[in-house]
C-alpha positions as CSV (number, residue, x, y, z in Angstrom):
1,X,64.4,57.5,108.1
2,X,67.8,58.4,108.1
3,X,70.8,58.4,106.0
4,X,71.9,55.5,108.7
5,X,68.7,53.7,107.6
6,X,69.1,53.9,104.0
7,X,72.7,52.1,104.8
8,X,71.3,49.5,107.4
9,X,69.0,48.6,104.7
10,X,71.6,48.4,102.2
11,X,73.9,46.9,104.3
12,X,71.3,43.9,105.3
13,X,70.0,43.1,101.5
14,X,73.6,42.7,100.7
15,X,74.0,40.5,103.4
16,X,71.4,39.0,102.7
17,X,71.7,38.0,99.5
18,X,75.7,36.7,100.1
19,X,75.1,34.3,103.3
20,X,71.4,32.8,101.3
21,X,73.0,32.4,97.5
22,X,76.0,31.0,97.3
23,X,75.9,31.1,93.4
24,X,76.2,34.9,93.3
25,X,79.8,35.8,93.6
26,X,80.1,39.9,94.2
27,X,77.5,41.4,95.9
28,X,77.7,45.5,96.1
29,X,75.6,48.5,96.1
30,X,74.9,49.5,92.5
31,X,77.6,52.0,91.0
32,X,76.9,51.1,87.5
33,X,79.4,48.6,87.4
34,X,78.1,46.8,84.6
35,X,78.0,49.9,82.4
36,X,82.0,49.9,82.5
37,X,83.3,50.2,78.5
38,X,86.6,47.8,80.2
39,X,85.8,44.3,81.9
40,X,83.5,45.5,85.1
41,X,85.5,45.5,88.7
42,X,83.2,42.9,90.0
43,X,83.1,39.0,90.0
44,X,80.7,37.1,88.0
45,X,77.7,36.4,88.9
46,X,77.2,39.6,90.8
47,X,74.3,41.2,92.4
48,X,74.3,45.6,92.8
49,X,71.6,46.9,95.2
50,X,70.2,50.0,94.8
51,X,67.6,51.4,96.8
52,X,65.2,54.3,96.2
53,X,62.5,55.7,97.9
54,X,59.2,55.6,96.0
55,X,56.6,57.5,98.1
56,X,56.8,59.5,101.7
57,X,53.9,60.3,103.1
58,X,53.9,62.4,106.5
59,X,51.6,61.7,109.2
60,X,51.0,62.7,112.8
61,X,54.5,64.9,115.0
62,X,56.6,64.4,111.9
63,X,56.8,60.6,111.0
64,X,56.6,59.4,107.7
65,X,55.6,56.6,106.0
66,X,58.1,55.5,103.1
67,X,57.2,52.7,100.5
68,X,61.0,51.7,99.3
69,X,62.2,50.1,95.8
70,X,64.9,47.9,96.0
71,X,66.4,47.2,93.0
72,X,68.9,44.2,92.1
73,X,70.6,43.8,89.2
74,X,71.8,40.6,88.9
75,X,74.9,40.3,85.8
76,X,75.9,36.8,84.3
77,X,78.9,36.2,81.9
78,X,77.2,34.3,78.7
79,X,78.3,30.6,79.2
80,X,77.0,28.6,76.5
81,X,74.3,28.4,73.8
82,X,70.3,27.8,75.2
83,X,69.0,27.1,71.8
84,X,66.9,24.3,71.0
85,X,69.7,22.4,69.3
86,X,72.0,22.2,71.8
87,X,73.0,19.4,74.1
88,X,70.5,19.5,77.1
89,X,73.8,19.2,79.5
90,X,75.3,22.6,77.8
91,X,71.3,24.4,78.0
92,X,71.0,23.3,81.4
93,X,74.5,25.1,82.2
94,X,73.9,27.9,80.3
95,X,70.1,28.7,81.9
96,X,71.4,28.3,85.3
97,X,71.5,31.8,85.7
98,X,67.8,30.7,85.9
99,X,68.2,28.9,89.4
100,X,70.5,31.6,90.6
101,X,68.1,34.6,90.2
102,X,65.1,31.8,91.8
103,X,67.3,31.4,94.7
104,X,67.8,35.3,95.0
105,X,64.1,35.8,95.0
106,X,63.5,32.6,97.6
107,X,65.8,34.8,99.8
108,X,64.3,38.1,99.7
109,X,60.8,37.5,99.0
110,X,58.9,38.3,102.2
111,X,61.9,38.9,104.1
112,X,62.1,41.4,106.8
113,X,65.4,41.9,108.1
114,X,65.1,40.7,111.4
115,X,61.9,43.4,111.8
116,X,64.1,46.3,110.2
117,X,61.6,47.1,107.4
118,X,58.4,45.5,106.5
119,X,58.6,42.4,104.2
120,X,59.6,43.0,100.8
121,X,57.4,41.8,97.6
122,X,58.6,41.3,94.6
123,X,57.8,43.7,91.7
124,X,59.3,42.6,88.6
125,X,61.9,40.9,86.9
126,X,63.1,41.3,83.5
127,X,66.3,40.9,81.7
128,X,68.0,43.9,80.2
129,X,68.3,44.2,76.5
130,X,71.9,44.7,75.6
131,X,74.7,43.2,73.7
132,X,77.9,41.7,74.7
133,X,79.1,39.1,76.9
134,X,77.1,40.1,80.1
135,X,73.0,39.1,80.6
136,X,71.9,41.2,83.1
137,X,68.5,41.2,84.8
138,X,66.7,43.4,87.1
139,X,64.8,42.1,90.1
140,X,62.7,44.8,91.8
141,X,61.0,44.9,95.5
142,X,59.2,47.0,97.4
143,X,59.0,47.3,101.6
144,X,57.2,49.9,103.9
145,X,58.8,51.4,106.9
146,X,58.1,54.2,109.5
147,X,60.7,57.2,109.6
């Protein structure tokens, strides 16, 4: 794998994700954005991509065998209340950040990229703990490839 790979890869989540989920808005690599003290330069909802590499293993003249994380962190600007009380119309608006992070994982989940990488499996999901006006989750897969 090359440092061209790691972009290919990067370049074909991304794409990914921005022609098969039209609710996202900003799709990026992750830069930590979201961590910004201001409002973050991105639109909302948004989806950073990071990728890392979790094991290499070397095998016969050289070529390895990588297992990749890719990571997603998928940011939502707080809508409306989801509590109990409220009107089902204003929950329903609120928890569609539900149907957008569904519709991320419909479009990644045992995805190849066109034979690029082997197909990625999700991991986890969770949402971030943090204050604020952002909810933020983290959606994690992993892929195999040969370098």
């Amino acid at each position: 794998m090359t440092l061209t790979m790691d972009k290919d890869l990067l370049i074909a989540i991304c794409d990914r994700i921005k022609d098969s989920v039209p609710a996202i808005r900003w799709v990026d690599a992750e830069d930590s954005q979201l961590e910004s003290a201001d409002r973050p330069a991105v639109a909302f909802p948004c989806a950073l991509v990071d990728i890392a590499y979790e094991d290499c293993r070397t095998h016969i003249a050289g070529q390895q065998r990588v297992t990749a994380s890719v990571t997603v962190r998928v940011g939502f600007q707080r809508s409306a209340p989801s509590n109990a009380s409220a009107p089902m119309c204003v929950r329903q608006l609120a928890l569609s950040r539900l149907d957008a992070l569904q519709a991320i994982h419909k479009a990644l989940q045992w995805w190849n990229g066109g034979g690029l990488f082997n197909p990625l499996r999700r991991k986890s999901c969770t949402s971030e703990k943090r204050s604020g006006p952002l909810k933020v989750y983290t959606m994690r897969y992993i892929t195999e490839f040969s370098d």
